[in-house]
C-alpha positions in Angstrom: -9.3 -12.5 -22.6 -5.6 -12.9 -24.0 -3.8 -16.1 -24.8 -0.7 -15.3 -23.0 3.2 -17.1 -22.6 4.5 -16.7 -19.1 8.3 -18.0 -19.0 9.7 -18.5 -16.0 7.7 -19.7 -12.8 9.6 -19.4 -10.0 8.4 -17.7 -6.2 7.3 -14.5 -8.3 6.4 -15.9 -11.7 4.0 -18.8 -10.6 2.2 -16.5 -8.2 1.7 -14.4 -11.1 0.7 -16.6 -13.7 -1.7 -17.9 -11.6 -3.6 -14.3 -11.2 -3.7 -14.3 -15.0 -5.2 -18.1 -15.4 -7.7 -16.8 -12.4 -8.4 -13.3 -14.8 -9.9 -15.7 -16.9 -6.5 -15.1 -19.7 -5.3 -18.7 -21.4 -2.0 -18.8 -20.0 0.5 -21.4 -21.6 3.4 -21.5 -18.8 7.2 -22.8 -19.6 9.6 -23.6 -16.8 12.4 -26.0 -16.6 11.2 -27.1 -12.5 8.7 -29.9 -13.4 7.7 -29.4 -9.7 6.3 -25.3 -10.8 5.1 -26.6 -13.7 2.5 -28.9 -11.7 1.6 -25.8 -9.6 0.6 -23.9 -12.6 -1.3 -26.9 -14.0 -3.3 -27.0 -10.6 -4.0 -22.6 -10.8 -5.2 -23.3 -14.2 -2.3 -23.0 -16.6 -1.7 -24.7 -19.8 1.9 -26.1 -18.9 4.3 -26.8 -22.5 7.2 -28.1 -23.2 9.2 -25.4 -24.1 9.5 -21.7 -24.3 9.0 -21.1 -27.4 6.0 -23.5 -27.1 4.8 -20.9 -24.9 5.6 -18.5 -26.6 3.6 -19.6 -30.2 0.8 -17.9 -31.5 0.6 -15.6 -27.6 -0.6 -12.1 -28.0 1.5 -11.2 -25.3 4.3 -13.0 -24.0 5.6 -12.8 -20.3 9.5 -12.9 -18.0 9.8 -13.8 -15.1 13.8 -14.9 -14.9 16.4 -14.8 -13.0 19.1 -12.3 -14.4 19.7 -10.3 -17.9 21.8 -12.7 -19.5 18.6 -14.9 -19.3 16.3 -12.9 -20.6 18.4 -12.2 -23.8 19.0 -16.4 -24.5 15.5 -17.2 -24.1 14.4 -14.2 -26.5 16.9 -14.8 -28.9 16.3 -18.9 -28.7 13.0 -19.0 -28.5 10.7 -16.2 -28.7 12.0 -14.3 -31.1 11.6 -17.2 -33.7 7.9 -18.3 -32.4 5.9 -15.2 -31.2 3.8 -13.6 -33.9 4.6 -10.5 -35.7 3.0 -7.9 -33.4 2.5 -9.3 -30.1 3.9 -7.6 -26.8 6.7 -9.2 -24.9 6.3 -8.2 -21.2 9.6 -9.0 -19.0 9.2 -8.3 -15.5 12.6 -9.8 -14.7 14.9 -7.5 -12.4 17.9 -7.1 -15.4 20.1 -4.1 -15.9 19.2 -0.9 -17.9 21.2 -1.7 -20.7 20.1 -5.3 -21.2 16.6 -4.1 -21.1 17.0 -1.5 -24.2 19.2 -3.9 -25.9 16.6 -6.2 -25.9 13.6 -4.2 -26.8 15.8 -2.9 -29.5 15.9 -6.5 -30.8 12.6 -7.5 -30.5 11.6 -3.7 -32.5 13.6 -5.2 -35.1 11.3 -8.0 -35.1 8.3 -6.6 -35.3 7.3 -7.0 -31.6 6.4 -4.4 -29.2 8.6 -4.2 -25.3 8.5 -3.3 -22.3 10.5 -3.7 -19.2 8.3 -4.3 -16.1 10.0 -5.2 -13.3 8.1 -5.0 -10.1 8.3 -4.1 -6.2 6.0 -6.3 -3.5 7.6 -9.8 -2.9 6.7 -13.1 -2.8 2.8 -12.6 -0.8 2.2 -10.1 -3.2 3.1 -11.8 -6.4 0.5 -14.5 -5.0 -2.1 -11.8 -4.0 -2.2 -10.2 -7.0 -1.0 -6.6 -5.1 2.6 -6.0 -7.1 3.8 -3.0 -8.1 5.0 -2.8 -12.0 7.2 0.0 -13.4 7.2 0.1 -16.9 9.2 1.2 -19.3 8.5 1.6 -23.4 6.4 3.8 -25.5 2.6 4.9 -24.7 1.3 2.8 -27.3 3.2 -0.1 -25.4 1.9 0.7 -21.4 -1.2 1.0 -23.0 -1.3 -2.5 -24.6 0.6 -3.9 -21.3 -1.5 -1.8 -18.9 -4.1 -3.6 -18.8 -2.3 -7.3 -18.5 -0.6 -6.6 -15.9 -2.9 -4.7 -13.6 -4.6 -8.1 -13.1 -1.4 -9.1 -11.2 -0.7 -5.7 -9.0 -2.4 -3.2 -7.6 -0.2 -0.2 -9.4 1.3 -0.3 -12.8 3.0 3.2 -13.6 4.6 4.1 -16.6 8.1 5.5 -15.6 8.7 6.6 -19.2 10.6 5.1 -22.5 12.5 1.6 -22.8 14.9 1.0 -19.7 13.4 3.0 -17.1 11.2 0.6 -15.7 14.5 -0.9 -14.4 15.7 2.5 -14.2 13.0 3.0 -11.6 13.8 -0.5 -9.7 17.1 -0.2 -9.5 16.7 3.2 -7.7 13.6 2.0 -5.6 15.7 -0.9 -4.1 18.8 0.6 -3.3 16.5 3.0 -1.2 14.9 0.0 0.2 18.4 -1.7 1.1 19.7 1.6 2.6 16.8 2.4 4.9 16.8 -0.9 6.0 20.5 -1.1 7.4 19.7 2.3 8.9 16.3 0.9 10.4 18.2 -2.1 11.8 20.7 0.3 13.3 18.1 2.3 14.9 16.5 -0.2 16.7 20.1 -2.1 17.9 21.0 1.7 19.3 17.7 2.0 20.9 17.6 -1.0 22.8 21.4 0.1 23.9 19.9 2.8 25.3 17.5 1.1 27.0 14.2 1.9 24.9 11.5 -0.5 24.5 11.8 -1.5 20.9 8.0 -1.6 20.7 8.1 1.8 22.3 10.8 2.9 20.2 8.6 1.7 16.7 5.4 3.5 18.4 7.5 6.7 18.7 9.6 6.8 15.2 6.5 5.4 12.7 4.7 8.2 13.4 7.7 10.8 13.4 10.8 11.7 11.0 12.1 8.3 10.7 8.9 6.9 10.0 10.1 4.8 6.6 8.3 1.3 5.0 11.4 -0.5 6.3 10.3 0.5 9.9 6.2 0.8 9.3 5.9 -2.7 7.6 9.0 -4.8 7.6 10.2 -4.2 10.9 13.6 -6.5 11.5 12.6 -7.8 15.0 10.2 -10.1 16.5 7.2 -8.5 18.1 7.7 -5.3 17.0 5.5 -3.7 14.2 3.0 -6.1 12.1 3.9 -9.4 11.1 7.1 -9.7 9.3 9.3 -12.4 8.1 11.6 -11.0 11.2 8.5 -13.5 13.6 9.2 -16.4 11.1 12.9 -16.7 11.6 13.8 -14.3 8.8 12.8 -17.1 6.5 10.3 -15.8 3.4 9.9 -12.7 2.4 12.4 -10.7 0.1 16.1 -13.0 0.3 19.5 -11.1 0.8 21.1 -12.7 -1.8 17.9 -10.6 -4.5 18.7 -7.7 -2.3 22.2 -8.1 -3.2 21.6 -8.8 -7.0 19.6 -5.5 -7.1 22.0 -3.3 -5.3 25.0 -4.6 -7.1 22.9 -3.6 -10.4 22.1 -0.4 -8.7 26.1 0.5 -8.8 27.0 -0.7 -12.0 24.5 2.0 -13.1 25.7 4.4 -10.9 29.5 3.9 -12.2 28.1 4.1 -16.2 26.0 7.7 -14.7 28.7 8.6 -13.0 26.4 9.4 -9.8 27.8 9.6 -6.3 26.0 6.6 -4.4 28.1 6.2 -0.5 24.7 5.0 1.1 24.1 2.6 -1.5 27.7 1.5 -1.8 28.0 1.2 2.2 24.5 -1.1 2.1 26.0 -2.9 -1.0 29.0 -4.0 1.1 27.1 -5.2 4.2 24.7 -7.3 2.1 28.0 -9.0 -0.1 29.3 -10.0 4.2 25.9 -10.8 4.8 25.7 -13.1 2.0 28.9 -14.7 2.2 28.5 -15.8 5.8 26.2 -18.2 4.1 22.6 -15.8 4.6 21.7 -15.5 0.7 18.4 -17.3 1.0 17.5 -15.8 4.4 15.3 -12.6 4.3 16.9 -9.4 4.0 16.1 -7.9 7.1 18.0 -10.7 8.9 20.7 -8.5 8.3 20.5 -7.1 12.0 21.9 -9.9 13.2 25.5 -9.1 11.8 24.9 -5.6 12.5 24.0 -7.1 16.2 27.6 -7.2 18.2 25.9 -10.0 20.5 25.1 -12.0 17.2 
């Protein structure tokens, strides 16, 4: 097993820390929360005092922050200066595409391998060990991350060279946020119409419209499995990461020049949705304000 730095323990990262202590991996974990720091202590992390503490003398060192800007201060601060020549830095942070080869660039320069691994499966699956990870780098570096990560997700593809790991996010969630305005949509109009909404998800998730924002994350109570939609749209994915990844998902769009009006119509609903004071609440929660009785 590896002696590994995981930076940045958060809802994601100290669900996946812990599936490495559990793999058996030494895991020296940094966070600034004192609070996640005694959660890793208690799945069997090594807890330091700083990131570059955790960082030391890892063979592979681990992201898990919240925004591009972040991960570039703490690799330029700290890891950068205390990982050994030669180990892999893993940052599964959600970051734009240029940060992300800007970085690895850096790190190259350093004589450290990287790769950008941002991944798709929320908060249960973080903790379960399920997560998806898209990874971008060389083959040399998936095959060196490869096998680290896959003891924290269930899928870890290589979407091709430095960058399109985030690349691959970016796209996957502005999908997600798309087909999940239109699912809410659906449903509203079918229960103007005077469908069952059960009835109505019965029907449409085994048709055309069958989508994962209908099939598994269905935004109402009672219909569908269990979603954070029978909690009080509390857990789950938050609008406000929803809206972080779709805003990221335009600002690549303007530099690719691609034409994105689905994306840029569910990128405007989720900045209202947010402002009216719903960034922490999950994102499906959005068919409330899409709700005219709301």
């Amino acid at each position: 097993m590896a002696r590994i730095g995981f930076i940045g323990l958060g809802n994601m990262g100290g669900g996946m820390a812990a599936n490495l202590a559990k793999a058996g991996h030494d895991v020296r974990a940094f966070d600034l929360s004192a609070e996640a720091l005694d959660r890793a202590r208690a799945a069997g992390c090594l807890p330091v005092e700083s990131a570059a503490a955790a960082a030391a003398g890892a063979e592979a060192v681990i992201t898990m922050l919240p925004a591009g800007k972040h991960v570039e201060q703490v690799y330029e601060d700290s890891v950068f200066g205390a990982a050994d020549t030669g180990a892999i830095l893993l940052d599964c942070s959600t970051i734009d595409v240029d940060t992300a080869r800007r970085v690895a660039d850096a790190a190259m320069a350093k004589g450290l391998v990287a790769v950008d691994a941002p991944v798709s499966g929320g908060i249960a699956a973080a903790a379960g060990g399920t997560l998806t990870f898209m990874v971008g780098g060389s083959e040399a570096a998936f095959a060196r991350a490869e096998p680290i990560l896959s003891h924290m997700g269930k899928a870890v593809i290589h979407a091709g060279g430095n960058g399109a790991g985030q690349a691959a996010k970016i796209c996957n969630n502005m999908l997600l946020g798309a087909t999940m305005v239109a699912t809410c949509e659906a449903l509203l109009l079918a229960k103007k119409l005077n469908l069952d909404p059960q009835t109505f998800y019965d029907i449409a998730s085994v048709s055309s419209g069958s989508c994962w924002s209908l099939n598994s994350y269905a935004p109402l109570p009672g219909v569908g499995p269990q979603t954070p939609a029978d909690n009080g749209y509390q857990g789950g994915f938050a609008a406000g990461l929803m809206l972080k990844d779709l805003r990221l998902a335009m600002e690549a769009a303007a530099s690719a020049d691609a034409n994105t009006p689905m994306g840029a119509r569910a990128a405007e609903l989720y900045t209202r949705f947010t402002e009216a004071g719903n960034a922490g609440v999950d994102f499906s929660g959005i068919i409330r304000m899409l709700d005219e009785k709301a």
